[in-house]
C-alpha angles and dihedrals in degrees: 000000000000129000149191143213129118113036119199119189144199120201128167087355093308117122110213110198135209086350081159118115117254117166084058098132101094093048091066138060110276081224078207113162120314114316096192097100142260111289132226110265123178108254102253079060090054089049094051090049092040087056092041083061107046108035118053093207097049081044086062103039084044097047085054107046091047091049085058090045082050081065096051138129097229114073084211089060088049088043089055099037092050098046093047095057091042085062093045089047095050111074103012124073092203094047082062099046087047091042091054092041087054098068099256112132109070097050081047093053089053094056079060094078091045113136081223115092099209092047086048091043088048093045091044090055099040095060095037086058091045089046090061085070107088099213082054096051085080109041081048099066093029082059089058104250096137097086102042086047081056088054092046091044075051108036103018140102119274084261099051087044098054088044092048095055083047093053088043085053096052089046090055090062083085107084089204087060110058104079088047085054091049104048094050088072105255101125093075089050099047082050092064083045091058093049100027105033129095116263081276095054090048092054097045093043095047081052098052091046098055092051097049098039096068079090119089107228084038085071093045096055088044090062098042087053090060099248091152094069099067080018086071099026095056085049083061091049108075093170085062100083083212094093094102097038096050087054091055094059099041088051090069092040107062092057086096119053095243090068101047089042079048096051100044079059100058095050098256101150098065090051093051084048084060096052095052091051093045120355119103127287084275101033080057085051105051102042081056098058085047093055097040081055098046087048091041099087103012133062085198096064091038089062098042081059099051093046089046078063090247089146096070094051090043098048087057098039085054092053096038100026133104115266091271098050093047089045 
């Protein structure tokens, strides 16, 4: 497996060194627990979990017994069971290392594959909440959830996808486990969450992207799956609150030859132009290290970005910039 993190380049005899991207964490989603909300439960419900929460013998005894009612004959059983753990997952580190203990993620990752999209949402987000805990992420993927997390990122509700894309993320951060992700066929499908999702679905996607894309043939079947079509068209966007996070992803992209051909395509060189006249210190920063990697091995490429006017904005990003930018 090949993989990817500090570039350095030479160019015209210049070595540029560690132009990657590094303080990179504030421009994605945190991908941190389900965002979608806390749900209505009667109130006998709200006093079990009350209790679940704030004695650790009744949290045992609770977990237990919700993992068995995850096994049961009647859907609404599973529903509550699952929704419940999804909730004590959510905000408390131990709950997910005795949830876990307790035997719970592999009849969660079943309910993945539910025809019912509650069970599925509730599933999803279980396991996305378990998977924030580093000693699950693991287990997670070892107990087969990566390819009904696929179908749910495929089949399920805005929520589950979006979730989804979060608990894929969390798995990739297991280096070991980014070429299994992407050849499951999740990559194509993370790309229609990137140009078809909600302003949620854009964050966790492009997240999900950049982690999985410091693979080689991960950016190869990103590109393939036509990522530098909404990749270029959220940079021009600069509503869109989705500039930074678009660059990100394209940084690790143009590393292979498809994505720099794909990119040229699409039109990508007069809106990094753009950035560098009038986008923010790092958005300056990284469409210049775009650019510097599209020149560095075509004269073509060199000559569409002078006539684009790139040479203006770069002269005075080189005199006012940061270091790296200047660099």
């Amino acid at each position: 497996m090949e993989t990817e993190n500090a570039v350095n380049y030479k160019f015209m005899g210049r070595s540029f060194n560690d132009l990657s991207i590094n303080d990179d964490s504030s421009a994605f989603s945190d991908c941190n627990s389900d965002r979608s909300g806390e749900f209505s439960t009667a109130s006998s419900q709200s006093r079990r979990l009350f209790l679940a929460c704030t004695n650790s013998d009744n949290s045992d005894e609770f977990i237990r017994q919700l993992v068995s009612d995850l096994g049961s004959c009647s859907i609404d059983e599973q529903k509550n069971a699952a929704l419940e753990l999804r909730l004590l997952a959510k905000n408390k580190p131990e709950n997910r290392i005795k949830i876990a203990k307790a035997g719970a993620i592999k009849p969660l990752i079943s309910l993945i594959t539910s025809t019912d999209l509650y069970l599925q949402e509730n599933g999803v987000t279980a396991i996305l909440n378990l998977s924030l805990c580093d000693e699950n992420k693991e287990l997670i993927a070892s107990s087969g959830a990566i390819k009904p997390l696929v179908r749910a990122l495929r089949t399920g509700t805005s929520t589950s996808k979006e979730n989804a894309a979060c608990a894929l993320l969390r798995l990739s951060q297991v280096e070991e486990n980014k070429v299994a992700i992407g050849r499951s066929g999740a990559i194509p499908l993370l790309v229609n969450l990137l140009e078809n999702g909600g302003i949620r679905g854009k964050k966790d996607a492009s997240t999900a992207l950049y982690s999985l894309c410091t693979v080689k043939e991960n950016k190869i079947k990103a590109v393939e799956a036509g990522i530098m079509k909404p990749l270029v068209e959220l940079m021009a966007d600069f509503g869109s609150n989705m500039v930074d996070k678009s660059a990100f992803v394209l940084s690790v992209l143009v590393s292979v030859p498809e994505a720099k051909t794909a990119l040229v395509d699409e039109g990508g060189i007069p809106v990094l132009v753009e950035i560098i006249e009038v986008g923010s210190q790092r958005q300056k920063e990284i469409a210049a290290a775009i650019l510097l990697q599209i020149c560095e091995d075509s004269v073509v490429h060199r000559t569409k970005v002078a006539r684009e006017g790139a040479i203006p904005p770069l002269v005075a990003l080189s005199q006012s910039g940061t270091n790296r930018a200047k660099q």
